[in-house]
N, C-alpha and C positions, 0 to 999 in steps of 0.2 A: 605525423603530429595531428593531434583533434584541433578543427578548428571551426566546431560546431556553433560554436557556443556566437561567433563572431563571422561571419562569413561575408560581411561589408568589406574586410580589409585583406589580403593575402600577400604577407610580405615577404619578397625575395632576400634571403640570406644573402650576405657577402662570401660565400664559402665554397669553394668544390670539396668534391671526394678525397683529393689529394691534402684535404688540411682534414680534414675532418669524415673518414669512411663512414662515420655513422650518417651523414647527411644524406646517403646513399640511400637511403633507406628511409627517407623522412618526406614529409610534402611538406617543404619550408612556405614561413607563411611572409608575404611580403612586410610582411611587416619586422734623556743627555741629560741626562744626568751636571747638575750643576756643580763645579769644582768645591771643594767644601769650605775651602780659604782662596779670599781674593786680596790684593793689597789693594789700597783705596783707587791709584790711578787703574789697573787691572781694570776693577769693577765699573769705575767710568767709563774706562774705552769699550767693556763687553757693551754696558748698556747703553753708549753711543751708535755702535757700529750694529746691534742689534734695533735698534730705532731706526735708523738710517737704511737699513735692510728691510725694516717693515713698511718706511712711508714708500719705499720707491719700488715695491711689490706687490703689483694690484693683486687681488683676488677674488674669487668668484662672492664672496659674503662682501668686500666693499662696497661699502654704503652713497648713494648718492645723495649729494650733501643739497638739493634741491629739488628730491623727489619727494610728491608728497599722495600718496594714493586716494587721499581723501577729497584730493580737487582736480583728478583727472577726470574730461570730459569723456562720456563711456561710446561716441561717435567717433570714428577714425577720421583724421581729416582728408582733408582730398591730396592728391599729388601723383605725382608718376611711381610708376610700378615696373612690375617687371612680367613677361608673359613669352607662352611657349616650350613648351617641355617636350622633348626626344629623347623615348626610353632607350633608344639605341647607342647612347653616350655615356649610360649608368648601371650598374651592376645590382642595382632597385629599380628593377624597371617596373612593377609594379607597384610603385608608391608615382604618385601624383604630388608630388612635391617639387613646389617652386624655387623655395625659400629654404635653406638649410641651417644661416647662422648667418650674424652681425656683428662687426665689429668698430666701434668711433674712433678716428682720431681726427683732434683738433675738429673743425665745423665741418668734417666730410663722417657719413654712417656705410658703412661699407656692405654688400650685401649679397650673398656667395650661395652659389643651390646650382639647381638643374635647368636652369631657361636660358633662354636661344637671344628672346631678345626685352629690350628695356622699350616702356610704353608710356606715355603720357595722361591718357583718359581709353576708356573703352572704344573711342572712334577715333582717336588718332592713330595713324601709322607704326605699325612696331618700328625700331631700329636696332639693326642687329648690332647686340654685347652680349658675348655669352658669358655664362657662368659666375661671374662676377663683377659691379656696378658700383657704381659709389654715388651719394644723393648729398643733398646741403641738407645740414642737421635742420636749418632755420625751415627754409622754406619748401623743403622735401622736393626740389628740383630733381633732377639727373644732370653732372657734372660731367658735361660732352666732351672733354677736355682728358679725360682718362680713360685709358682704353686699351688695359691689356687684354692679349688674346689668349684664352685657354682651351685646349682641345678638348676636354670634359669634366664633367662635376665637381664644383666646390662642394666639402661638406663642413667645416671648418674656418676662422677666419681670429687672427690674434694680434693685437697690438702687440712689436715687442721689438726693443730699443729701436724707438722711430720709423721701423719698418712694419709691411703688413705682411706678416707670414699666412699660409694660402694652404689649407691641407684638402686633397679631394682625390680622385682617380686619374687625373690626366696623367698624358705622358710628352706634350710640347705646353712651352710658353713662351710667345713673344715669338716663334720660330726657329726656339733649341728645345732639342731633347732635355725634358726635365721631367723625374717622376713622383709624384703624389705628395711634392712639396717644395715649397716656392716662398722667397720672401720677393714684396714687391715696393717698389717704390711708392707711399701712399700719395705724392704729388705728382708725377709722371706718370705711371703704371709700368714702368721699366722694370727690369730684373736688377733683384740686386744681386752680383755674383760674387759680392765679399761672404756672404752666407751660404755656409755649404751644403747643408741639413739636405738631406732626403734620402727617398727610399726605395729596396727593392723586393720585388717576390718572384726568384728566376726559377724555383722548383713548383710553380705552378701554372698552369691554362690561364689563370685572371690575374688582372692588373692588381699592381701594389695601390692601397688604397689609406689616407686617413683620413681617420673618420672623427678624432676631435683632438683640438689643442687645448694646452690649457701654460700661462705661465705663470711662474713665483720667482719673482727677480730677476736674477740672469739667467735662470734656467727655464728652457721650456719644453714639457712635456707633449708627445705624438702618441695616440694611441691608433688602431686600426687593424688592418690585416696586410701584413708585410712580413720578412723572414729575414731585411736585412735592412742597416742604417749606415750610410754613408755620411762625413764631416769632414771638417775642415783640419787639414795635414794629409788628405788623401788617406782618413782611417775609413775601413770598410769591417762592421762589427756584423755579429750574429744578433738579430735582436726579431725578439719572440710575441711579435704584437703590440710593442710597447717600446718605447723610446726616449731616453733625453738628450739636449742639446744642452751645451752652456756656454755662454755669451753672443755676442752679436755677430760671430765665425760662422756657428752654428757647430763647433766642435763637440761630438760624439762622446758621449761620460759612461763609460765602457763598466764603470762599478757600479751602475746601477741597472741591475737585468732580472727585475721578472719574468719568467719562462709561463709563458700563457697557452697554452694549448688545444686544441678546437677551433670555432671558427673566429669571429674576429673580437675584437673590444671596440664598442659603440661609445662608451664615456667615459671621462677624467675628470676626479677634483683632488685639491689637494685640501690638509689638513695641517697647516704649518705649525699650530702651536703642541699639535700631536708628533709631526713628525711621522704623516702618515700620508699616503696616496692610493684614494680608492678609485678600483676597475671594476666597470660594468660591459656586459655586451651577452654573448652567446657565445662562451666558449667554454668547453668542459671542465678545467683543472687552471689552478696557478702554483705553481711549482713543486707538481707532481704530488699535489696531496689531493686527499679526498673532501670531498662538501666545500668544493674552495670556486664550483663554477659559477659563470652569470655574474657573482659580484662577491667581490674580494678586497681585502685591504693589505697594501704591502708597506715596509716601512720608505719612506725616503730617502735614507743612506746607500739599502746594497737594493731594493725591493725584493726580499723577504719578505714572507709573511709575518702580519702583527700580531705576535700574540695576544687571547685575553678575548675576542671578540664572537660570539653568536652566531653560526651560520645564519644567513638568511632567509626568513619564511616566508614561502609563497603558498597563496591561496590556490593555486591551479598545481598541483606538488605533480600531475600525469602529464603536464602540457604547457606550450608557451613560457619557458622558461627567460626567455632573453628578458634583460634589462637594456633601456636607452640611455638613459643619462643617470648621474649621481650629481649631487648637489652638495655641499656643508654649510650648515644652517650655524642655530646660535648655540653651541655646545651639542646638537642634532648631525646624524647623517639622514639624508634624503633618496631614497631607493624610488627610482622610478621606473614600470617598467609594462612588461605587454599584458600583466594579470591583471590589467585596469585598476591598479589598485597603488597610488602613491605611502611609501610607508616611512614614519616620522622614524627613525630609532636614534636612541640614544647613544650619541659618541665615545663614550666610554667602553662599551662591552654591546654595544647594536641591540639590547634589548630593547624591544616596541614600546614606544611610547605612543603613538598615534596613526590612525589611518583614514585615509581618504579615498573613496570608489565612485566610479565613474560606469554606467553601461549595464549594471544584473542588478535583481533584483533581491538579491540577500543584503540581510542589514547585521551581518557578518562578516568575520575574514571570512571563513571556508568560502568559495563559491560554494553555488548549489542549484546555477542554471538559472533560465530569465534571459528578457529580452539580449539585446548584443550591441558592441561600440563602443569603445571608453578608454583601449590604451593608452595610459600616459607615456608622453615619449621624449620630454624636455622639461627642462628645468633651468632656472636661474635665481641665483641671490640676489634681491638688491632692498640692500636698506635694513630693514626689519622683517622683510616680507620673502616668502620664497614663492615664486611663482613656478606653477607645475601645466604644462600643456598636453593636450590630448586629442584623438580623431573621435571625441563623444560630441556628433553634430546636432544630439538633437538634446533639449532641454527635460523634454519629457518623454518616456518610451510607455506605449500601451497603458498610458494613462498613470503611470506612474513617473514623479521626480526621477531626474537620471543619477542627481550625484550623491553620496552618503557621508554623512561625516562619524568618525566612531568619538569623536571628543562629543559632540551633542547629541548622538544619535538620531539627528533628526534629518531628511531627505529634502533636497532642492531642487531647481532648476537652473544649477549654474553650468555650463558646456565651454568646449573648447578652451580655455586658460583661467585658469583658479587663482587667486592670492593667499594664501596661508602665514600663519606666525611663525617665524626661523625657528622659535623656542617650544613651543607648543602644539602645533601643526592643525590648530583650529582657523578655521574659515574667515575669511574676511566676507560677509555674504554682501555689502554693498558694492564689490565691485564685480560688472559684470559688463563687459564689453557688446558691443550691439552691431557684429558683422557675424559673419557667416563662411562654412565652410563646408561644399559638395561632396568630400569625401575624409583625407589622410589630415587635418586641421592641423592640430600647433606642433613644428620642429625646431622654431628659433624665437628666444625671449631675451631682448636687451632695453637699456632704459639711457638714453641718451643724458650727459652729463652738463648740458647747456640749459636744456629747456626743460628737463624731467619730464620727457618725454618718453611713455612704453613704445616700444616695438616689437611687433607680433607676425611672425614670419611663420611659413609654410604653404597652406592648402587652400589659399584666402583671394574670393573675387568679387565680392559684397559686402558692403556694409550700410551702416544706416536703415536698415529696413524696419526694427522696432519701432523708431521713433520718427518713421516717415521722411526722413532724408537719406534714401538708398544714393548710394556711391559706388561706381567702379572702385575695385582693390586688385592692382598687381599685385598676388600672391605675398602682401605684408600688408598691415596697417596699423598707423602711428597713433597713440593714444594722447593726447597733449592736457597739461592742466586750462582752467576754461577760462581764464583768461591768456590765452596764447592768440596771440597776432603776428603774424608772419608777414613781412611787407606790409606793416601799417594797416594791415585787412585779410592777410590771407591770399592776396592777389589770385582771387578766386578758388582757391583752392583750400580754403583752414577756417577755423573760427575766425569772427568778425566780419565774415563775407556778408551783405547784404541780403545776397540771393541766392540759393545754394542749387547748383544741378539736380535733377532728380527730383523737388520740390515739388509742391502740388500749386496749382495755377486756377482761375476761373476763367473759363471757354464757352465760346457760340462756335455751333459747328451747323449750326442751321443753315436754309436758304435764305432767310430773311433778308439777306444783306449786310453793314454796316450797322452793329447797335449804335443808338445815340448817345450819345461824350461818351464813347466807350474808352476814349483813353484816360478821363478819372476812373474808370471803373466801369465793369460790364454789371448791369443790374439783370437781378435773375438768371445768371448764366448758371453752368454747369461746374462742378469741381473737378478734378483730378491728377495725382501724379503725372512728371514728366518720367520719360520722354513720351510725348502727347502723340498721336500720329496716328496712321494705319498703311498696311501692305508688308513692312519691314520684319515681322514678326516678333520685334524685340519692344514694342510700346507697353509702359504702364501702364497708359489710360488710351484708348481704342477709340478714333473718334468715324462720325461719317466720313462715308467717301459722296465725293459727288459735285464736288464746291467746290471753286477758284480762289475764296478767302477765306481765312479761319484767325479767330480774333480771342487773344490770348491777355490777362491782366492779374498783375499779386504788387500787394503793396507791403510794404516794410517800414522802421521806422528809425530817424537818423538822428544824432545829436552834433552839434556843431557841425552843417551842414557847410558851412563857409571853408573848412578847412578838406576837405574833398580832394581836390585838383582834378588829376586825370580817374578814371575809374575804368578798371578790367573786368569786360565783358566776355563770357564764353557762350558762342552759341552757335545751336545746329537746326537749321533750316532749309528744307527741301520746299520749291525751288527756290524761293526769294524770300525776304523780310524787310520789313520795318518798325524798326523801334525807337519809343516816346519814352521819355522820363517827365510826368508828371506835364504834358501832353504835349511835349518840343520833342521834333526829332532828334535822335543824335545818332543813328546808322540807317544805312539802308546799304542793303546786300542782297545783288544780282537782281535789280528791278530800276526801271527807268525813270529818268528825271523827271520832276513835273509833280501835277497832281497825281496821290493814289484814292483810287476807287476800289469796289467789289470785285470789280470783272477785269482790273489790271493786271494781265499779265509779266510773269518774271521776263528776263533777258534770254536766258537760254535753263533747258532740262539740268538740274543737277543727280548727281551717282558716284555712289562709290565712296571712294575717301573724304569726297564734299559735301557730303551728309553728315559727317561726323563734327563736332564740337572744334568750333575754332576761335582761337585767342585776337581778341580787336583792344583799342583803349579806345576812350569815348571820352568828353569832356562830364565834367561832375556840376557844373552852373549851372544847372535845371535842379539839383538835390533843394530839395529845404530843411529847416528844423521842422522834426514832427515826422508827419508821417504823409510817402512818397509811393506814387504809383509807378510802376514797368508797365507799359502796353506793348505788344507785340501784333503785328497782323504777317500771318505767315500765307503768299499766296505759288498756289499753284499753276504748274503752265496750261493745264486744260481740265475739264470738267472730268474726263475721265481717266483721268494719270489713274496710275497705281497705287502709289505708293504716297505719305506727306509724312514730314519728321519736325517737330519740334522739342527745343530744351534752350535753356539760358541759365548763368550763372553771373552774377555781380559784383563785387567787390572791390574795395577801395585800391588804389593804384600805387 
């Protein structure tokens, strides 16, 4: 397969030779008719029982009844993450993906991919949870309280009747054999074994694998690379990449079998008022017809093919055929896929209505060569808006805009996660998210139903850098609208925080000594990003070596300062500190009682894990109305240590 055009990304197929001999041969890249007479009661109960079947059937277009895209803050807020990825657990071992997909229930966000373990800040201690995690929607904690064990990759994750179904590649959980699909208790993390669903693939070398759920009603659809579906009665069916369950058994619905052939199916949406269910992935044929690969639509009764509808056009017609995800928009289907090129079509018959490119530099479909980067590779409906994500990390390539829209034909700077119109598939251009992504960027897009709140999952360990408050991101980051306060303040970690990590500070790093009232303020000092320091290799802002004291000061501004109470401090200081709020102590950390001077030395060397950002409360009766200063004096144990770290974060408690 040519993969000239892209060579930042090379993605591993889910496929062997035995599903598919042409892979053999390939250099995969990692990457109803209404009754025509009703009698009046009849016609009640249809359209009773069909109401009642719509409210209590989410779907991928369900709208969040308090999302508002126009007041999310475009800074991710702080909070724990998730870190560590082992390509030796996943059949992508070439994708650098953390984050694979989210799912809410009630005030837990559930959060499922390939990492080893859940983290708190960049200098806190990993803790091992693999594969799958659950956070407070509120305050984007980690819920230490849940803790199922899975032996490999979640890709997958679905609300469905009060349980969370779990699709990915493992083959134990909890410490029974279970393979590549699981429902879990979302308050425990226990199995539930009243749900029988799962799968297998015994005529091949690789594990059986799903790769996405999707539910409508009591039914719920697996798609992936599998040869066989097992339910509830002890039914063990032939099933061809593609699967359904119905109800909360997880019983096997044996009349409905599209035969998919090739390698696997990466996406599912459904299309209920069509009566339709479209498959995306990299797989040659669906039910042994031709022009039916990569992305097909079958019907939802027996999945057959639906007549009436467009093969699909791809701009690469030689190469990179796979598709990641399909989406249904507002009367729109949504084809996303590795030709960098998300395309609007029309739900009726898939003719194009619109497209969106990411990564070359044609201001056409055809490709026609140009820089490289831009596969879209997810997608999600929510509200009005379909959001389409992709590994396009850079804003602009060789001096040109990377993204293209064919509704305006005009070129931007928008990268890694787009908002678009369901109907239209014209740009949203002021939304534009300000974190960052080293390589494989966006594979999971959800919007929490509490806070209307985005969540952006994948390839992600920065954010903030546009707008000068860089932040740690485990591999997601939470978009919230800008008045969102989480714990009265963010408890350092969200909007309303006081003082944000990362933050830029005014420093003396001289020998002078102690500036004078440098705890209102250091006059004439220096600026710069935290974390402040030197020797560590990871500082923002680089300061002298040489000194026993370095005197650190940022002011903020508070309203109704009486209502305060305690306040949550985060800070990392090599070896000792002390810190003034508006020039009264309220910490001191690893440094002795008494007076401090220039030349006071800490208690003892700090290393290691005690360098890194640690959670204190502090009293808040030093705040006032108006405006408050933070002094910091960060001292070291000798003139010629190696190393010195500072950073602070503040927030209401």
């Amino acid at each position: 397969m040519t993969t000239n055009h892209h060579t930042s990304l090379t993605k591993e197929l889910d496929a062997s030779p035995a599903d598919n001999p042409a892979l053999s041969r390939l250099a995969p890249r990692p990457q109803h008719q209404r009754p025509k007479k009703l009698t009046a009661i009849t016609a009640a109960l249809v359209t009773l029982l069909a109401t009642l079947a719509f409210s209590l059937a989410p779907t991928a277009s369900s709208a969040q009844a308090n999302f508002d895209i126009t007041n999310l803050n475009m800074v991710p807020e702080r909070g724990w993450g998730v870190a560590d990825q082992t390509p030796l657990e996943t059949q992508t071992s070439s994708l650098d993906v953390l984050v694979w997909d989210f799912a809410q229930i009630g005030n837990r966000m559930f959060v499922g991919g390939a990492f080893l373990n859940v983290q708190e800040s960049k200098y806190s201690a990993p803790i091992s949870q693999p594969y799958v995690a659950a956070f407070d929607v509120t305050t984007g904690d980690w819920i230490s309280t849940w803790r199922p064990q899975l032996d490999r990759a979640v890709y997958s994750l679905e609300s469905f009747n009060g349980m969370l179904i779990v699709g990915g590649e493992f083959t134990n959980v909890n410490g029974a054999p279970r393979e590549a699909l699981v429902a879990l208790d979302p308050t425990t993390g226990a199995t539930v074994n009243s749900f029988a669903g799962r799968m297998e693939r015994p005529w091949s070398d690789k594990r059986a694998m799903v790769r996405d759920l999707q539910v409508d009603g009591s039914r719920l659809y697996a798609v992936g690379n599998f040869s066989h579906a097992n339910g509830a009665g002890n039914i063990r069916t032939r099933a061809y990449k593609a699967a359904r369950f119905n109800g909360a058994n997880g019983q096997v619905d044996v009349n409905w079998k599209p035969a998919v052939t090739g390698s696997g199916v990466w996406g599912v949406d459904i299309d209920r008022a069509r009566g339709e269910v479209h498959l995306v992935g990299y797989f040659d044929a669906v039910n042994g017809e031709a022009s039916t690969g990569n992305f097909h639509t079958v019907t939802d009764t027996t999945g057959a093919t639906k007549a009436g509808k467009i093969d699909i056009p791809r701009n690469f017609p030689a190469s990179q055929p796979e598709f990641f995800d399909v989406v249904t928009g507002d009367n729109t289907v949504w084809a996303i896929g590795e030709q960098h090129v998300v395309q609007t079509l029309d739900a009726n018959n898939h003719s194009m209505i619109a497209y969106n490119s990411t990564g070359y530099t044609s201001n056409t479909f055809a490709y026609s060569g140009g820089f490289a980067g831009g596969a879209y590779q997810a997608g999600e409906r929510i509200g009005d808006w379909v959001f389409a994500g992709c590994h396009c990390t850079y804003s602009v390539r060789n001096g040109v805009p990377s993204h293209h829209s064919s509704v305006t034909n005009q070129r931007t700077d928008h990268r890694l996660v787009m908002a678009y119109n369901a109907r239209s598939g014209r740009l949203y251009e002021p939304f534009k998210p300000d974190f960052y992504s080293p390589r494989d960027g966006t594979w999971a897009i959800e919007a929490d139903t509490n806070h209307g709140c985005l969540w952006v999952g994948g390839d992600f360990h920065v954010g903030g850098v546009d707008s000068g408050q860089n932040r740690w991101l485990g591999g997601f980051g939470r978009f919230c609208p800008n008045d969102f306060a989480p714990n009265n303040g963010g408890g350092g970690h969200g909007a309303g925080a006081y003082i944000e990590t990362g933050s830029e500070w005014t420093y003396t790093d001289s020998a002078n000594g102690e500036p004078v009232n440098w705890t209102q303020g250091i006059a004439n000092g220096q600026t710069g990003s935290a974390e402040l320091g030197f020797g560590d290799g990871n500082e923002a802002t680089t300061l002298a070596s040489g000194q026993i004291s370095y005197y650190f000061t940022q002011s903020f501004e508070v309203a109704n300062a009486g209502q305060a109470g305690q306040l949550d401090l985060q800070l990392a200081a090599d070896d000792g500190a002390v810190v003034y709020i508006n020039g009264t102590e309220v910490l001191r950390v690893n440094m002795p009682d008494g007076p401090i001077g220039p030349n006071t030395r800490p208690l003892t060397w700090v290393g290691g894990a005690d360098e890194r950002l640690k959670n204190y409360t502090v009293n808040g009766n030093a705040l006032v109305d108006g405006t408050n200063t933070v002094a910091v004096e960060v001292h070291n144990l000798w003139r010629g240590n190696g190393d010195l770290s500072f950073d602070l974060g503040l927030a209401g408690g």
